[in-house]
LONUMI-382897 format. One record per residue (C-alpha): y, x, z. Coordinates in pm, 1 decimal, always signed. Layout:
N
PT	Y	X	Z
PT	Y	X	Z
...
***
This chain:
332
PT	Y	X	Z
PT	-3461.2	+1230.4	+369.4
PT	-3306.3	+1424.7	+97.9
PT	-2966.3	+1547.1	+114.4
PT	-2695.8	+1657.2	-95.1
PT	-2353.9	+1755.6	-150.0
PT	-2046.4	+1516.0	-105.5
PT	-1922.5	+1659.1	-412.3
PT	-1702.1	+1960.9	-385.3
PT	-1610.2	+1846.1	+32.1
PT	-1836.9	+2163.2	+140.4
PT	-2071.0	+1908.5	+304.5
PT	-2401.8	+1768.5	+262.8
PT	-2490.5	+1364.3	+323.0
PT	-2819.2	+1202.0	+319.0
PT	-2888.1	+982.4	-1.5
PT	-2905.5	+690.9	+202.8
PT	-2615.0	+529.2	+455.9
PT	-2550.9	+285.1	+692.3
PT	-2265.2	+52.9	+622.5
PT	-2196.8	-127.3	+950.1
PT	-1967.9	-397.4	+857.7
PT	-2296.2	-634.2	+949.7
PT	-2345.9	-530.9	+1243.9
PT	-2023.0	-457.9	+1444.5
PT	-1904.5	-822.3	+1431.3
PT	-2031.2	-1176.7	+1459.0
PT	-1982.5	-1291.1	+1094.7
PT	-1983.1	-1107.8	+749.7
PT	-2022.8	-1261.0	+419.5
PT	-2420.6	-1089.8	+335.9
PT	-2558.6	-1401.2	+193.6
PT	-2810.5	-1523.7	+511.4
PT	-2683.1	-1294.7	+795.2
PT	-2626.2	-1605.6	+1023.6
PT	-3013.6	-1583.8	+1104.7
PT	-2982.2	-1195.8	+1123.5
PT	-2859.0	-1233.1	+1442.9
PT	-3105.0	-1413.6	+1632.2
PT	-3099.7	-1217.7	+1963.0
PT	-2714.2	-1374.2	+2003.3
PT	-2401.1	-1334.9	+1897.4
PT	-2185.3	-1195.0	+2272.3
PT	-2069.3	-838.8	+2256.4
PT	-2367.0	-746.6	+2477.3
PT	-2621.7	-896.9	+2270.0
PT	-2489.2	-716.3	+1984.2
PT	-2422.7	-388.2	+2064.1
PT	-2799.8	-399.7	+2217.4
PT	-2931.1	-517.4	+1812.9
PT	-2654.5	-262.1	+1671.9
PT	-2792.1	+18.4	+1855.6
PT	-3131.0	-110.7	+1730.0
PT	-3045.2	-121.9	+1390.9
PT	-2885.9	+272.8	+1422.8
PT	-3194.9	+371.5	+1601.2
PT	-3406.4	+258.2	+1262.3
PT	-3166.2	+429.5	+1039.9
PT	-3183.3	+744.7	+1244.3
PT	-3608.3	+694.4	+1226.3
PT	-3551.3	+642.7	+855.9
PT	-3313.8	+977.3	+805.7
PT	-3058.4	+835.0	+740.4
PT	-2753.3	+1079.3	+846.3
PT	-2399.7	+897.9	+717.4
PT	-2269.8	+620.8	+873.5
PT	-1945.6	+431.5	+802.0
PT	-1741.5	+223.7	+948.5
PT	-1390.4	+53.2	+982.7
PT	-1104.4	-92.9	+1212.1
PT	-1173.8	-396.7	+1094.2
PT	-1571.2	-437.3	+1127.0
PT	-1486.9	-586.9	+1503.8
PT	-1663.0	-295.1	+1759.3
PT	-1842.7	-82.4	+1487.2
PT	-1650.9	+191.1	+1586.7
PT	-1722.4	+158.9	+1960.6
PT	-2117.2	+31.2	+1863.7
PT	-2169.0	+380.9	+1708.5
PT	-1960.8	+585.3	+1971.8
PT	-2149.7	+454.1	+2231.6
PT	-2512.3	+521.6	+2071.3
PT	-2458.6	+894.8	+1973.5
PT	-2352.3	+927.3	+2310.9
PT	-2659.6	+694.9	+2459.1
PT	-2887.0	+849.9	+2261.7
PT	-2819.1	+1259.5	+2323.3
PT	-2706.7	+1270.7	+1940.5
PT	-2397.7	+1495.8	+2007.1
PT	-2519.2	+1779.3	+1850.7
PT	-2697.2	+1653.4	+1573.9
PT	-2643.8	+1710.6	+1257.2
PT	-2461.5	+1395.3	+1100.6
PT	-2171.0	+1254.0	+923.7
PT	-1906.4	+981.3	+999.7
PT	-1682.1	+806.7	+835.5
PT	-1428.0	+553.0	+885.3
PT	-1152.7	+326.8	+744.0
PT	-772.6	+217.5	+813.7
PT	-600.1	-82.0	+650.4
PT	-753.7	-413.7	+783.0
PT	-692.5	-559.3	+1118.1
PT	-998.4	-750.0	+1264.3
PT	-869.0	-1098.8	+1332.6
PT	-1162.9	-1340.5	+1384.0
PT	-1126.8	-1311.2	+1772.3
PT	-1514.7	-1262.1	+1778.8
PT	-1612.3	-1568.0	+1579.7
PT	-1834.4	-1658.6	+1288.7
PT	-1548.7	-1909.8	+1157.0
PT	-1189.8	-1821.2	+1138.1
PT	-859.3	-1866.2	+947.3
PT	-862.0	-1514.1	+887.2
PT	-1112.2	-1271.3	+974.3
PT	-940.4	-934.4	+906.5
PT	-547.1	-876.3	+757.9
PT	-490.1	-640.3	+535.4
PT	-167.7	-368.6	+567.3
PT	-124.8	-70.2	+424.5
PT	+160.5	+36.4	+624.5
PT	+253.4	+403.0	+765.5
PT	+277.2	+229.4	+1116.9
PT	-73.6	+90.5	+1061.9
PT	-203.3	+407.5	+916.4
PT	-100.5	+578.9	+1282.8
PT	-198.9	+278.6	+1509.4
PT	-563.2	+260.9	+1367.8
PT	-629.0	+658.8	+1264.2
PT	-505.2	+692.8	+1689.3
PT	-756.8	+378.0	+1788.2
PT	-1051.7	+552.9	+1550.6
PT	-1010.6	+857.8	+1724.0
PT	-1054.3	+742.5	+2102.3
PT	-1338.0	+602.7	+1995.9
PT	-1511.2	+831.0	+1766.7
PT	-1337.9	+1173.0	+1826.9
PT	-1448.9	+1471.3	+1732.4
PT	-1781.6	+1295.4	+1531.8
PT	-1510.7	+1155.6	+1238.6
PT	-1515.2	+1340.7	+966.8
PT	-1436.6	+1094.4	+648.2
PT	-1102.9	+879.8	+660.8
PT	-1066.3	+628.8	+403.4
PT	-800.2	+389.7	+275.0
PT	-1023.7	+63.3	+347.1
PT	-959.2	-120.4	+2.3
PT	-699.2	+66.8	-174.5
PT	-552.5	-214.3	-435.9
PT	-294.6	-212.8	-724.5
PT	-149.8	-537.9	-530.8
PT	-147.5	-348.4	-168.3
PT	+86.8	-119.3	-325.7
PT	-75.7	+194.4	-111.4
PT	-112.8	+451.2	-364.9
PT	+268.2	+412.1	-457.1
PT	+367.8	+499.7	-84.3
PT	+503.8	+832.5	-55.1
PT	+549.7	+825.2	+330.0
PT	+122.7	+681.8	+338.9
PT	+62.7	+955.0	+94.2
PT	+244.8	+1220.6	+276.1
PT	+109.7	+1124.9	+633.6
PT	-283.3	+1117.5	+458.0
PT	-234.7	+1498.7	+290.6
PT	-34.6	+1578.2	+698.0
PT	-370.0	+1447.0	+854.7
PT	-620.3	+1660.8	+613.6
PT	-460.6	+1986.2	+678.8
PT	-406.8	+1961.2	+1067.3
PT	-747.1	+1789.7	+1140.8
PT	-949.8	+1921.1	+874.0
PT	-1107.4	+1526.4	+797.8
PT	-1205.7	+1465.8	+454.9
PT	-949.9	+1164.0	+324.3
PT	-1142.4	+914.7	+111.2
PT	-1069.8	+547.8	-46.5
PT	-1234.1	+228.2	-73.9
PT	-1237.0	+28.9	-401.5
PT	-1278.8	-362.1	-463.3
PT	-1179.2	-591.0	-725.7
PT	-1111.8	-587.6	-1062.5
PT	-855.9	-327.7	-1110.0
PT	-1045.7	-98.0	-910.5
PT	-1097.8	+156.1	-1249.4
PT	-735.2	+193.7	-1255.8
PT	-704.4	+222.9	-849.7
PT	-963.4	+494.1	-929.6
PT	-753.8	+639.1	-1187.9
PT	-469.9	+647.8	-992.3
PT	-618.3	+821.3	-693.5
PT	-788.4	+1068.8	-934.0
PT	-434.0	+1204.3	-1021.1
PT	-260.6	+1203.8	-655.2
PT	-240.6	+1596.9	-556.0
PT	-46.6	+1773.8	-234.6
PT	+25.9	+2098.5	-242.6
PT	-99.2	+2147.2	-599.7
PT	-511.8	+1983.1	-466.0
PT	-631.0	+1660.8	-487.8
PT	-542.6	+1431.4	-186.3
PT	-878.4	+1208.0	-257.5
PT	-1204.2	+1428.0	-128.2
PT	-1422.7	+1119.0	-196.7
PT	-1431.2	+790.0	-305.0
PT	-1650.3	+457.3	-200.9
PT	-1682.0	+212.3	-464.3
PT	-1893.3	-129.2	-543.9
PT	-2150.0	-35.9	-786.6
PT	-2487.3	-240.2	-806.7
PT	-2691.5	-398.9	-1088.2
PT	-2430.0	-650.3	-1121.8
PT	-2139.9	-456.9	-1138.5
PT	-2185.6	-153.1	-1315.7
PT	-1816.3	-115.6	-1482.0
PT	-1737.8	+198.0	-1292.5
PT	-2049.4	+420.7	-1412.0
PT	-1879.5	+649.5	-1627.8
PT	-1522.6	+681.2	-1417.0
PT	-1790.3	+760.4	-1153.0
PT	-1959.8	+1015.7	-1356.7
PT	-1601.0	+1218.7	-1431.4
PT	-1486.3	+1156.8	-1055.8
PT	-1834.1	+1372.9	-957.5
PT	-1734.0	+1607.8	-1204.1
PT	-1354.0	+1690.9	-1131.3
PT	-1546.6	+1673.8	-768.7
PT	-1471.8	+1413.5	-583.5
PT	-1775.0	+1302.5	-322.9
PT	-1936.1	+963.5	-436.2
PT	-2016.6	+704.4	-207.8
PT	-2169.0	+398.9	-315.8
PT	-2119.5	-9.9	-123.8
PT	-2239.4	-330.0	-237.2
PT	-2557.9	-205.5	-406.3
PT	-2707.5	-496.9	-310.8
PT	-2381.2	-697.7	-406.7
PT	-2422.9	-886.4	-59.4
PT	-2789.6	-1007.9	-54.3
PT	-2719.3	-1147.4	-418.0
PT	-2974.4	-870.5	-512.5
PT	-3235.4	-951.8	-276.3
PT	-3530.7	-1237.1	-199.4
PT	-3239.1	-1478.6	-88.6
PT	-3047.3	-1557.6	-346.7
PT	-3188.1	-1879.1	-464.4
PT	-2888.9	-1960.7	-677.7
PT	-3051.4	-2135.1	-976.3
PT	-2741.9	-1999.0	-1200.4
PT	-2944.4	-1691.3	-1099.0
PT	-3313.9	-1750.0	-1154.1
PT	-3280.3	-1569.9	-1527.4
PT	-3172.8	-1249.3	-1324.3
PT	-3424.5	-1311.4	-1038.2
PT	-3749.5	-1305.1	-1265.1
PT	-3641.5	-991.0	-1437.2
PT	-3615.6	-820.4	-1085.4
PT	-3926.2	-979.1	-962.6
PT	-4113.6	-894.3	-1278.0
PT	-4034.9	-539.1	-1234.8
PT	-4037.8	-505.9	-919.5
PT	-4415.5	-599.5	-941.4
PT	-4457.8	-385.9	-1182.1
PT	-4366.8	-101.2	-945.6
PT	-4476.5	-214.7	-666.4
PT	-4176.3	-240.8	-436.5
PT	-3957.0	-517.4	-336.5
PT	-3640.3	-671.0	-475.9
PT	-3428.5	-472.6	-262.2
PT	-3583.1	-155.6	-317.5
PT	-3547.0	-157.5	-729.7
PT	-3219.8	-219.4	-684.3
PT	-3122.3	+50.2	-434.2
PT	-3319.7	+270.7	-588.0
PT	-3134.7	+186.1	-936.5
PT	-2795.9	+294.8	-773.8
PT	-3014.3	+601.6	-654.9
PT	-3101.0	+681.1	-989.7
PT	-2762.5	+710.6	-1070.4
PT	-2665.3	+1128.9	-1099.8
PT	-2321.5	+1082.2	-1009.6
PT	-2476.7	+904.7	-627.4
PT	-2405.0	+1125.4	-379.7
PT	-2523.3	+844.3	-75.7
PT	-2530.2	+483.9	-110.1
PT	-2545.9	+266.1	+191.2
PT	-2780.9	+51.8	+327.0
PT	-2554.6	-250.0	+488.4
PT	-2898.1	-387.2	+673.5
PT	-2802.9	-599.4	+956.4
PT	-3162.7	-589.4	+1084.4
PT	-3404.4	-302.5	+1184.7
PT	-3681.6	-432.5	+893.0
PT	-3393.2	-440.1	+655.1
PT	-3312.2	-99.6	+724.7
PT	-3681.0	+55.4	+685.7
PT	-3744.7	-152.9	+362.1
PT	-3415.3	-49.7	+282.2
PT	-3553.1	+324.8	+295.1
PT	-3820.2	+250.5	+62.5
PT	-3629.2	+242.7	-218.1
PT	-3670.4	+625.1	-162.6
PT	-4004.5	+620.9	-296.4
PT	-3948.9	+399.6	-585.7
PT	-3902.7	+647.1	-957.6
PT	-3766.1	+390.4	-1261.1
PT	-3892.4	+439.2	-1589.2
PT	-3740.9	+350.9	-1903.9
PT	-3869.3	+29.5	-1926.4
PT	-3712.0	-38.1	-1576.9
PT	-3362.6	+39.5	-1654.5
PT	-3416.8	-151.2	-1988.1
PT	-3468.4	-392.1	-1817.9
PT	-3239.9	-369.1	-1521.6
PT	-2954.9	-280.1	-1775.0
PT	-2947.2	-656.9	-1863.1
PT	-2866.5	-806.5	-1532.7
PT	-2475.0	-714.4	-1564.5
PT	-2196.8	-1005.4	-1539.0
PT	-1858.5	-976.7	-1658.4
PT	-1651.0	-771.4	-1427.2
PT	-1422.5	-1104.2	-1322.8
PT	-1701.4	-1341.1	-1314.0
PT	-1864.0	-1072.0	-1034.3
PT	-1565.6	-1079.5	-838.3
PT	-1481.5	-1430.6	-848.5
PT	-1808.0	-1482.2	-719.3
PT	-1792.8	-1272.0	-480.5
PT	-1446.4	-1418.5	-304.9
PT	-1604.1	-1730.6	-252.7
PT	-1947.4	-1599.6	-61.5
PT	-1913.0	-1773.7	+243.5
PT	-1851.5	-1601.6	+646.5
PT	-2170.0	-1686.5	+854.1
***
């Protein structure tokens, strides 16, 4: 697989990821992911169908993976298969996230399946929990959903402890975007320096077919040289075979129609839409089975024409109706 620099960070990242916020816990909100999980849903049964799922990234190239305090045992899932699997001294990339607090007690229902703080003391209690797990493989450390409302980017002593952690342990310190304010959460970040540099190395951010609002902050974050990674391409399965919404049919035939056209799936044009995007530097794959994963790779093979992003250009929705919808996708 192709790779290429994480903007200005000094390292390189394979176009594709693996986002494992699928696969470290019982429930996620991927439209259909209930029958992902067929081989069960105990801790065994799914740290056997993570490591399955890593095994058919690593087959596919894939070299980034990313993960969070709050995706239940990603963290300990992808510890466990580097080590199980001799991967040590591979070359690969890791990133992780502070700021939620898994919550859902290993269940597919729940009051509240992660709680959000962007706290100093939860800063320290997760960054020390990431690193017995992960150790020396982190290298990415991300604010996991950096918000106007959480108030994080107006936190001196967060701030201060971040720009602390980048100069002793040499991570790259990243953010995650989601919402509707995101642009000015990007903004924001953009402008936060320490000791005269940038605090932000790289930023993750939704950006599919759907929700394109952030293409051109994107494009001048790549150029002032921040690393891009993109989430959501495939806005939670809305983008793929299963979403049999009839509010959505309109969209559907355009992406079947040229999908045919190409001759790839529905998946695949739009992955490889985000992957036509200059300003890309890896977008992630957040399969939650091993044939997800390797169709997911295909995408790598698929070129747009014109007439394709014509096309595909259409298929926007408001930036509030997008999120809206997306708050009420369902946990299964």
């Amino acid at each position: 697989m192709d790779v290429r620099p994480l903007g200005a960070t000094g390292f390189n990242v394979t176009r594709l990821g693996l986002g494992m916020a699928a696969i470290g816990r019982p429930g996620y909100i991927t439209l259909g992911h209930a029958g992902d999980l067929s081989a069960g849903r105990d801790v065994e049964a799914m740290r056997q169908h993570a490591f399955g799922v890593l095994d058919a990234a690593w087959e596919s190239g894939i070299r980034y993976f990313d993960a969070a305090r709050s995706y239940g045992m990603a963290e300990e899932f992808l510890a466990g298969w580097i080590a199980s699997r001799g991967l040590e001294t591979h070359p690969f990339l890791v990133g992780s996230k502070w700021g939620y607090t898994y919550t859902a007690n290993w269940q597919t229902q729940a009051t509240q399946h992660e709680v959000k703080d962007h706290s100093l003391p939860t800063l320290n209690r997760q960054l020390s929990e990431t690193q017995a797990h992960l150790g020396g493989w982190l290298r990415l450390y991300q604010i996991h959903s950096a918000t106007l409302a959480s108030g994080v980017l107006n936190r001196p002593d967060v701030l201060d402890r971040l720009a602390e952690i980048k100069q002793r342990s040499g991570l790259l310190i990243g953010l995650t975007l989601s919402g509707p304010d995101s642009w000015s959460v990007l903004v924001r970040a953009s402008g936060i320096e320490r000791d005269g540099k940038p605090l932000f190395d790289v930023v993750q951010a939704t950006w599919n077919l759907l929700e394109p609002s952030l293409s051109a902050l994107l494009f001048q974050a790549r150029q002032s040289g921040m690393g891009i990674i993109i989430k959501e391409a495939l806005a939670n399965g809305r983008l793929t075979n299963r979403n049999n919404d009839p509010a959505f049919a309109g969209r559907r035939f355009t992406l079947e129609r040229e999908a045919k056209r190409l001759n790839c799936t529905i998946d695949q044009l739009a992955l490889a839409a985000v992957l036509d995007r200059p300003w890309a530097d890896c977008v992630l794959s957040g399969a939650a089975t091993v044939e997800q994963v390797r169709s997911n790779a295909g995408a790598l093979r698929v070129t747009l024409d014109q007439q394709a992003r014509d096309a595909l250009a259409t298929l926007a929705e408001p930036v509030e109706q997008y999120w809206a919808t997306r708050s009420q996708l369902a946990w299964n």
